[in-house]
C-alpha positions in Angstrom: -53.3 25.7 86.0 -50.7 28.5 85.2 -50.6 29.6 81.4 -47.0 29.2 79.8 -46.1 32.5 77.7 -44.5 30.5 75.3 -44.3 27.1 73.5 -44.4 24.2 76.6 -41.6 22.0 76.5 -40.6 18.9 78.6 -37.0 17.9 79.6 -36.3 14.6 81.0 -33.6 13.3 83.1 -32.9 9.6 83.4 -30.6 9.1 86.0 -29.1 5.8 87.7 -31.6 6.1 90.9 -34.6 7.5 89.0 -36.3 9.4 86.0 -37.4 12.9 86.5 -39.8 15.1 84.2 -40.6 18.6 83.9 -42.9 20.9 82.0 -41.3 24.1 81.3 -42.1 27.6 79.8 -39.9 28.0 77.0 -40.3 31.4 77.0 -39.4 31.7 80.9 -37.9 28.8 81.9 -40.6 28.5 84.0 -41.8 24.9 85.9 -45.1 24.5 85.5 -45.6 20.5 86.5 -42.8 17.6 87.3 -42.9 14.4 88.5 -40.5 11.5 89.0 -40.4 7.6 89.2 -37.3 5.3 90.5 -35.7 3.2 89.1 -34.4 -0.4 90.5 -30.3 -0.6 90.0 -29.3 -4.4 90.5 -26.2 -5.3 93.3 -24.3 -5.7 90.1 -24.5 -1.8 88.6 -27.2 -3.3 86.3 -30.4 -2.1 85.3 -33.3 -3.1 82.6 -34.0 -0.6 80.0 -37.6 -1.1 80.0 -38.2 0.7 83.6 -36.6 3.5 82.2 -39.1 3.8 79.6 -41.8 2.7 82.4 -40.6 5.1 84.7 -40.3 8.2 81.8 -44.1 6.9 80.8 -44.9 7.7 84.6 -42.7 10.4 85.4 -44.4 12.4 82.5 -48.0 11.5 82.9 -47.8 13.2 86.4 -47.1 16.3 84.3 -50.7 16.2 83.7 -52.8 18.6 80.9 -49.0 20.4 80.1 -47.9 16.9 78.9 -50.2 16.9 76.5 -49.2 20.5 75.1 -45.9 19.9 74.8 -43.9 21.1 71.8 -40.6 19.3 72.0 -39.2 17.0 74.5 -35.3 16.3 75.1 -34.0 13.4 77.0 -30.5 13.5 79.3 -29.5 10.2 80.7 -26.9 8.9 82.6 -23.5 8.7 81.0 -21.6 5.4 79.5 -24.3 2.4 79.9 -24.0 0.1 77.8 -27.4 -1.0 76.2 -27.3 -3.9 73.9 -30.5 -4.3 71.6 -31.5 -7.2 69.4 -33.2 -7.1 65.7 -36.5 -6.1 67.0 -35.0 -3.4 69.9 -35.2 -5.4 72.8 -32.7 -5.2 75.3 -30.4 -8.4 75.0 -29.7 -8.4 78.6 -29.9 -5.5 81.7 -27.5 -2.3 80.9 -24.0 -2.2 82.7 -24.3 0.7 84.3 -21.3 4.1 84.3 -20.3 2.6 87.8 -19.9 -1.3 87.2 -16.3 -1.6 87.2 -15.8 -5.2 86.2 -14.0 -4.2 82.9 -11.2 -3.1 84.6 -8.9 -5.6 83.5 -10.1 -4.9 79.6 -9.8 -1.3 80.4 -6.3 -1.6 82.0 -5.5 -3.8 78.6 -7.3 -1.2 75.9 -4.7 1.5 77.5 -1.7 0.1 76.5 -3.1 -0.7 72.7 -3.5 1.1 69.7 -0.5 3.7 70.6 -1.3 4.0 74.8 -2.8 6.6 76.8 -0.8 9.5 74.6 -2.2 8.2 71.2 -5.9 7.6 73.0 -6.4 10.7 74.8 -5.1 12.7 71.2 -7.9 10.5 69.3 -10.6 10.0 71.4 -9.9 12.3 74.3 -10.4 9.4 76.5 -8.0 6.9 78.0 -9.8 3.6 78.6 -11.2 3.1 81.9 -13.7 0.9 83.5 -16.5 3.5 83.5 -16.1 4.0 80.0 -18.4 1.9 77.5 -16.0 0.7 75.3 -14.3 -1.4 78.0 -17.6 -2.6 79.0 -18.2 -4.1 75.6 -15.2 -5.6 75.8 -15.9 -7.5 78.9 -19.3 -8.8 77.3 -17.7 -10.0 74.6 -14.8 -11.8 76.4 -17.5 -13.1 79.2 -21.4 -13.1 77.3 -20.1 -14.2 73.7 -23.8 -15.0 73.2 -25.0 -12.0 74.3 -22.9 -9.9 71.7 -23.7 -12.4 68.7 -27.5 -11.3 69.6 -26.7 -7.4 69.5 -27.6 -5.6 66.6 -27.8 -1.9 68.1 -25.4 -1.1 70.9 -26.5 2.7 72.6 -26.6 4.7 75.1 -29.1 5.4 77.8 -30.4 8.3 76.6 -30.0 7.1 72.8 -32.4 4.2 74.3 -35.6 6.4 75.6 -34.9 8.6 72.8 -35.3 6.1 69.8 -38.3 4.6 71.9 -39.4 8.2 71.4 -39.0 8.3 67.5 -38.6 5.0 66.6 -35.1 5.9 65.1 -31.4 5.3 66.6 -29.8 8.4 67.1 -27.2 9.8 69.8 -25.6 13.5 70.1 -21.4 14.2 70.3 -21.7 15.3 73.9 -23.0 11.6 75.2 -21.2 9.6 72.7 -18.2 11.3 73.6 -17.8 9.3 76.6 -17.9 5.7 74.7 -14.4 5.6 74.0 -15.2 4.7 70.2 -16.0 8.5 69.1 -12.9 10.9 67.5 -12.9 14.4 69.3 -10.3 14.8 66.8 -12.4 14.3 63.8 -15.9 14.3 65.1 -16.8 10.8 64.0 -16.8 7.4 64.7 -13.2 6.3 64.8 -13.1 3.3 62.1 -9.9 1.8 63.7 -10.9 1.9 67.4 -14.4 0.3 66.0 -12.1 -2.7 64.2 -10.0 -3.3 67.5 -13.5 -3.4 69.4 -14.9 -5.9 67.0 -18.1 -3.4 66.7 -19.5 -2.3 63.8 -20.4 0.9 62.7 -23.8 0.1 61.3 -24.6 -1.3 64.8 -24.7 2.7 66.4 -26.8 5.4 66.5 -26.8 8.4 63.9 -24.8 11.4 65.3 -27.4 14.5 65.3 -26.1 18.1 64.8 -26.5 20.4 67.0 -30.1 22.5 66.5 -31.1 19.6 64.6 -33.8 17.3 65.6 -33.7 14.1 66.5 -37.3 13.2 64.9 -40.6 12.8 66.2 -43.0 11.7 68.9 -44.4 8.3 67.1 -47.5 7.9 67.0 -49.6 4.6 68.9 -47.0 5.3 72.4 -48.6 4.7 75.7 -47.6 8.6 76.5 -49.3 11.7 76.9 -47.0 13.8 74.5 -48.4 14.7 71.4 -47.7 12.9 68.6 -45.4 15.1 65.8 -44.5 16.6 69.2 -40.5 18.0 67.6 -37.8 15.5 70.0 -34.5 17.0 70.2 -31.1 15.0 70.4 -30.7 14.8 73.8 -27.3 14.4 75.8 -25.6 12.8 78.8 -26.6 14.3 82.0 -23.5 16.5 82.3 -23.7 17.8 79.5 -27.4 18.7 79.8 -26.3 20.3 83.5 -24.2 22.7 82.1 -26.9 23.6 79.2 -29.3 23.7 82.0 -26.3 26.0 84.3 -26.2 28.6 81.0 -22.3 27.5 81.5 -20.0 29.8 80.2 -16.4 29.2 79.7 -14.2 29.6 82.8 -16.8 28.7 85.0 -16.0 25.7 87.2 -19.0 22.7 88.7 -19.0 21.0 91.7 -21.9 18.2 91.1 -21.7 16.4 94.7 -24.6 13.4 93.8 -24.0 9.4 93.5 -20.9 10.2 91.6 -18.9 13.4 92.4 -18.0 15.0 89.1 -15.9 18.6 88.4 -16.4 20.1 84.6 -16.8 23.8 82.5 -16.8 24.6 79.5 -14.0 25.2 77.4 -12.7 26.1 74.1 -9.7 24.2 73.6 -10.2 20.5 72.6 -8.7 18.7 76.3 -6.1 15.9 75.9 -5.3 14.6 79.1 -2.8 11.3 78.7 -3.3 10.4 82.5 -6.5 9.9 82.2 -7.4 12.2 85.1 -9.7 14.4 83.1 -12.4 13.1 80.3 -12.0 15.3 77.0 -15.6 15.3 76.3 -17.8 17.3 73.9 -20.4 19.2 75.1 -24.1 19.1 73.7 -23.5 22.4 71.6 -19.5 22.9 69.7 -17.5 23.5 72.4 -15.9 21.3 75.3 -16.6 19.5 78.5 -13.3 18.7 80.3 -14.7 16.1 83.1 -13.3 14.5 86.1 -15.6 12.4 87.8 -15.1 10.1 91.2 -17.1 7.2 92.1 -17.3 8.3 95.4 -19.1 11.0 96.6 -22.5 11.4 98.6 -23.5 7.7 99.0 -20.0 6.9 100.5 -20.0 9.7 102.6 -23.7 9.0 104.0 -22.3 5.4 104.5 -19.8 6.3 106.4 -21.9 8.4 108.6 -24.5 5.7 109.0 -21.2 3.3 110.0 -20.6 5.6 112.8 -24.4 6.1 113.9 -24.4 9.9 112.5 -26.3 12.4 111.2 -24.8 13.6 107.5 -24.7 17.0 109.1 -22.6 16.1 112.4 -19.2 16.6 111.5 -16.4 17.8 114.1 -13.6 20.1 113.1 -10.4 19.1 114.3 -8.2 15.5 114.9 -5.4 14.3 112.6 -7.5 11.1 111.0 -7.7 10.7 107.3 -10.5 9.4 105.2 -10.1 7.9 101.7 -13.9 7.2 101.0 -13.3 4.8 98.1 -15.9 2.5 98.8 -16.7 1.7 95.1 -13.2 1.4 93.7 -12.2 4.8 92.5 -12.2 6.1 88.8 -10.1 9.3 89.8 -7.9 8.8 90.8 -7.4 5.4 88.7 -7.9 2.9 91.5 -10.6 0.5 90.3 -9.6 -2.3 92.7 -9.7 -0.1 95.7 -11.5 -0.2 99.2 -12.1 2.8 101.7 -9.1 3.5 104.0 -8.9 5.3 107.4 -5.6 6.5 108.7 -4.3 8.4 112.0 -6.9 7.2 114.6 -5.9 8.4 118.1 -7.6 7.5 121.2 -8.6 11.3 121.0 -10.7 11.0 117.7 -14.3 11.6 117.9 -16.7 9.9 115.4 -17.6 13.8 114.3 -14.3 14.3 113.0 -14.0 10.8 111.3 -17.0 11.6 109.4 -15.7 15.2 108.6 -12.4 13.1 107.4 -14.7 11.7 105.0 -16.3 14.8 103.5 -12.3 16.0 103.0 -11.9 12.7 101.2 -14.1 12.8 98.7 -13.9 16.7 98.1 -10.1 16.3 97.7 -10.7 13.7 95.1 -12.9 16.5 93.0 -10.6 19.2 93.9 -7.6 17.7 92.4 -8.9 18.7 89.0 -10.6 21.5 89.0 -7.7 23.7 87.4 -6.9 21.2 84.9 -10.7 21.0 83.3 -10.6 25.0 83.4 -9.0 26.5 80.1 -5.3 27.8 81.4 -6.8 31.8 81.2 -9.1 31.0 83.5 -9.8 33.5 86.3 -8.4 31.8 89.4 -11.0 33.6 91.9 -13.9 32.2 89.8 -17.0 30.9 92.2 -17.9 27.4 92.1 -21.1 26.5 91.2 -22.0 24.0 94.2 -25.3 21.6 92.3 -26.0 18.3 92.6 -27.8 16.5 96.1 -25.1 17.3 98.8 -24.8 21.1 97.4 -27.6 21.9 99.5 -25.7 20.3 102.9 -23.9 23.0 105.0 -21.2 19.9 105.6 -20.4 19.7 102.0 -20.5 23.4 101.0 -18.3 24.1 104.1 -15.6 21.4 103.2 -15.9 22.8 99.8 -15.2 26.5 100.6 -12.5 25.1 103.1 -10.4 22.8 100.9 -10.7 24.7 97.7 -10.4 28.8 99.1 -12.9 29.8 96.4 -16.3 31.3 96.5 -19.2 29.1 96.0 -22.3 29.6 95.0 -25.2 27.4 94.9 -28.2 27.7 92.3 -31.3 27.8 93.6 -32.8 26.0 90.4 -32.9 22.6 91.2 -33.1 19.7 88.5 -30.7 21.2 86.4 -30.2 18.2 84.4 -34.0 18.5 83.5 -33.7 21.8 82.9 -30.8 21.3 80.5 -32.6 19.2 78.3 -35.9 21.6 78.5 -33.5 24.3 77.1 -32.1 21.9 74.6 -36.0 21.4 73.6 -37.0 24.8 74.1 -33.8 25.8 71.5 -35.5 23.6 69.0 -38.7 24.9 69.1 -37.8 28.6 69.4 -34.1 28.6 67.0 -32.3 29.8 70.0 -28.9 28.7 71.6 -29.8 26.6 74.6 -27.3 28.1 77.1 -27.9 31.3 76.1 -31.7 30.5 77.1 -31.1 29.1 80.3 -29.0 32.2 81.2 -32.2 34.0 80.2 -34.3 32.1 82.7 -31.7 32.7 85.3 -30.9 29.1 86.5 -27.6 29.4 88.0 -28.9 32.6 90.5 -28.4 31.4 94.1 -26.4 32.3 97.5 -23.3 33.5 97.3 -20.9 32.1 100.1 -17.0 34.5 100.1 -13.8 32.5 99.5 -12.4 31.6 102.9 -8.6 30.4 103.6 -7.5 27.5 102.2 -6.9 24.3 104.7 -3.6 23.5 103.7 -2.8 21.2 106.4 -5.7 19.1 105.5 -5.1 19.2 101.7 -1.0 18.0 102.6 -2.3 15.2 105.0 -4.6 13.8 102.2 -1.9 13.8 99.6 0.9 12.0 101.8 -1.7 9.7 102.8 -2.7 8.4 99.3 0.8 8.5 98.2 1.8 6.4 100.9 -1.2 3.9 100.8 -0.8 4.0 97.0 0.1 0.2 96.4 -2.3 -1.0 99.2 -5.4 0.5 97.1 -3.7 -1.0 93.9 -4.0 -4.6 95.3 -7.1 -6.7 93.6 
């Protein structure tokens, strides 16, 4: 069994498919044991908030002996579920998950209310959308009345495992930052969007600082951290990527995984009234302009499946277009939507249908990847290729090809994990977080040169889904 150099810490990521754990070398950043345990998501884009506990409890335990040295533990967890808890903390009913998107109609409503998307994005740095958990508890109220009268704690995923943890109800700005009921402008809970809600405030978690802890490991749990053990705030699992990335600002992501999602860190405070980029908080004081699609590696492997093909068997060439929106689509805003395929000629092969695909969803990302950069950004910046599909030549390829920047993949995998190990490892040792992960070299990995930009491609995809606009609007 290797010998950390410094404190051990564990950082956990709770994802929609699964929860992973690993035991890390605060000191080095360092792996030294991992495990994992999935999760079951329901055909609905629900899931119980007891297997993620279950599946933490499991996912740590195959850590073995460094579990039970642990110093600290953080927790990242998917983004935006809405978990509903009674008196004694049991879940009311199974969390709606980031990617249920029966709220739309709610979300479509909340936009127009209390000023529109100007006066939301300025307050919040949100405009409502389905994803969002605002909207969601505004569907359960309108459709599970009884479910809501039984609430008395509403959190969010990683709030959940995290108060299971210490037995207290606490959150962090970068997670809560996505509910839609949080102030980027003031850094609170926003009292008026609570009262148009119908929430209250004593029904959510305390807002920890950054550095500060969020309590304890309690003592009498079925896991094999120490009790006292230090448990640090924990974030949403973007914002623990970028900890785990050592982002700095002007840095663009790629995360190509369930969801496809484009982010870095800035220093100006994003207010985007369209909608097309999330104005979220990051887990330290700076920024996290987001734009995240619904559609990315699922839809593309379902595609390839539809045509009987390996991921990786893509043809170059043909004039079809793919609009992969399997799911609905969050960006752009087109909830209602299905996938669309244009241009087939008795020439197209089933290689270049699938390639369509990749374009699709890549495009989709693309879009925003200058407007989440701050405006002096370099323009020749690499982007950082992480997530599942950064490690298929398909995706990186279509990458390079549609965007005419470098890329460059990390070698460290995990990186939400890792995130919240250096969020832990910060608490422990009174260091910044990103500046630790930069120390243990996480975002080192192949460098692949900027190639010329497919223009042709990126024209064909925009006339497409201008012209099929009020088909993918119809419910």
């Amino acid at each position: 069994m290797a010998e950390p150099q410094g404190p051990l810490v564990i950082g956990v990521d709770s994802s929609t498919q699964s929860t992973k754990a690993l035991a890390v070398d605060a000191s080095t950043g360092e792996v030294l044991a991992q495990g994992r345990a999935a999760h079951t998501v329901g055909a609905t884009h629900e899931s119980d908030p007891e297997q993620w506990w279950r599946a933490l409890v499991s996912a740590i335990e195959q850590c073995g002996p460094h579990a039970q040295r642990a110093a600290a533990i953080s927790v990242a967890g998917q983004q935006h579920g809405l978990v509903t808890l009674d008196e004694n903390g049991d879940p009311v009913r199974p969390a709606l998950l980031w990617n249920d998107v029966r709220s739309a109609p709610q979300a479509e409503r909340l936009a127009t209310e209390l000023g529109g998307p100007q006066a939301w994005a300025r307050r919040t740095g949100l405009v409502p959308a389905p994803s969002f958990t605002a909207s969601k508890w505004l569907w359960l109220a309108e459709h599970e009345p009884e479910s809501v009268a039984r609430t008395a704690s509403v959190q969010l995923p990683h709030d959940y495992l995290t108060g299971r943890l210490t037995g207290a109800a606490t959150t962090d700005r970068g997670d809560v930052s996505g509910t839609g009921w949080w102030s980027s402008e003031s850094g609170d809970y926003d009292g008026e969007v609570l009262a148009h809600l119908g929430l209250d405030r004593e029904m959510l978690p305390r807002v920890v600082a950054r550095g500060e802890a969020a309590g304890t490991v309690r003592g009498g749990l079925e896991l094999p951290v120490p009790a006292g053990a230090l448990v640090a705030g924990g974030t949403g699992d973007n914002m623990a990527a970028a900890l785990g990335l050592g982002l700095r600002p002007g840095q663009p992501v790629l995360s190509l995984g369930t969801s496809g999602t484009v982010y870095a860190v800035g220093r100006q405070r994003p207010v985007d009234p369209s909608g097309t980029v999330a104005g979220f908080a990051d887990a330290l004081d700076g920024w996290l302009p987001l734009a995240c699609t619904l559609n990315c590696t699922l839809a593309v492997d379902r595609i390839a499946a539809l045509l009987g093909r390996d991921r990786e068997q893509v043809e170059p060439g043909g004039g079809a277009t793919v609009l992969p929106f399997l799911d609905g689509e969050r960006t752009p805003a087109l909830p209602y939507a299905g996938g669309l395929l244009y241009g087939l000629t008795h020439d197209t092969t089933g290689g270049q249908v699938l390639q369509s695909a990749y374009d699709g969803a890549v495009y989709a990302l693309l879009r925003a990847v200058e407007l989440v950069l701050d405006p002096d950004s370099p323009s020749d910046s690499p982007i950082l290729l992480i997530g599942g599909g950064a490690r298929g030549t398909a995706w990186r390829e279509t990458v390079r090809r549609l965007s005419g920047r470098p890329v460059q993949v990390p070698h460290a995998q995990e990186l939400v994990a890792l995130g919240a190990a250096a969020q832990a490892a910060g608490l422990v040792l009174g260091e910044d977080p990103a500046a630790l992960a930069r120390s243990w070299g996480t975002a080192d990995g192949a460098h692949h040169p900027a190639v010329e930009t497919d223009r042709a491609t990126l024209d064909r995809l925009a006339t497409t889904l201008a012209d099929a606009d009020t088909l993918l609007r119809r419910q």
